[in-house]
C-alpha positions as CSV (number, residue, x, y, z in Angstrom):
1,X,27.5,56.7,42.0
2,X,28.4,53.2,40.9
3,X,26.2,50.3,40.4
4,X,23.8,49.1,42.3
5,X,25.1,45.8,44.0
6,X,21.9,43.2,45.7
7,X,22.7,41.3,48.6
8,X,20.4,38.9,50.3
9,X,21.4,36.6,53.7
10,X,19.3,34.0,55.2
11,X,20.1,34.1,58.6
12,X,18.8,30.6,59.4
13,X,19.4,29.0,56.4
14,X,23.3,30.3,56.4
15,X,23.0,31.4,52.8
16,X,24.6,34.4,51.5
17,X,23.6,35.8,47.8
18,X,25.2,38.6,46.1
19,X,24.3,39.8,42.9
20,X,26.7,42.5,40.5
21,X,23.5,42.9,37.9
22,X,20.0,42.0,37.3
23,X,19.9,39.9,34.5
24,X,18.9,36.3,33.2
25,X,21.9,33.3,34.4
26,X,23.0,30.6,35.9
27,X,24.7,29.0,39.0
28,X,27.5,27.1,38.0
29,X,29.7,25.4,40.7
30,X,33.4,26.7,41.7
31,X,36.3,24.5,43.4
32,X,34.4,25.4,46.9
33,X,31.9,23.4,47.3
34,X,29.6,26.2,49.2
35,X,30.1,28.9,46.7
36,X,28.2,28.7,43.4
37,X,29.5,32.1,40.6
38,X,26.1,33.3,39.4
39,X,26.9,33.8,35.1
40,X,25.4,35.5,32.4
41,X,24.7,33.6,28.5
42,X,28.2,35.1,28.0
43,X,30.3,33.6,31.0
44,X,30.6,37.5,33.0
45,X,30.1,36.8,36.6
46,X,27.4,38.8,37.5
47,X,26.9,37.5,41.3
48,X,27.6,34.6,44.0
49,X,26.4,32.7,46.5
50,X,27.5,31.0,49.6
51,X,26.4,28.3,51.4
52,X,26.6,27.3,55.1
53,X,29.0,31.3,55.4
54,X,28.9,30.6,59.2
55,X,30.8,27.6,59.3
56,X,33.7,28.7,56.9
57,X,36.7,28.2,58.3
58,X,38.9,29.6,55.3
59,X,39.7,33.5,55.9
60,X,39.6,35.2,53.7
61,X,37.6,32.7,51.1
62,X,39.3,33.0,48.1
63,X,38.0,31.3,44.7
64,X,39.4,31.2,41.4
């Protein structure tokens, strides 16, 4: 079995965490304004977040 992937919602909040590994990082900001890349000392993505996922409009989100 793979990896164990965490994924948390806030259902009145509209915030939407998902997290690859359990390990120290940081949020850093991407060229969406409501999703945040969660990164390790190294730079590896190890999880996102999104806020306000109800009122996306964008389908599928895509961020580079």
């Amino acid at each position: 079995m793979g990896k164990e992937i965490k994924v948390w919602y806030d259902k009145e909040g509209y915030y939407l965490e998902v997290l690859f590994e359990k390990k120290a990082g940081y949020f850093k900001e991407t060229e969406n304004d409501a999703v945040m890349e969660k990164v390790d000392e190294e730079g590896n993505i190890i999880g996102f977040s999104i806020l306000k996922v109800s009122a996306l409009k964008e389908k599928p989100l895509s961020i580079r």
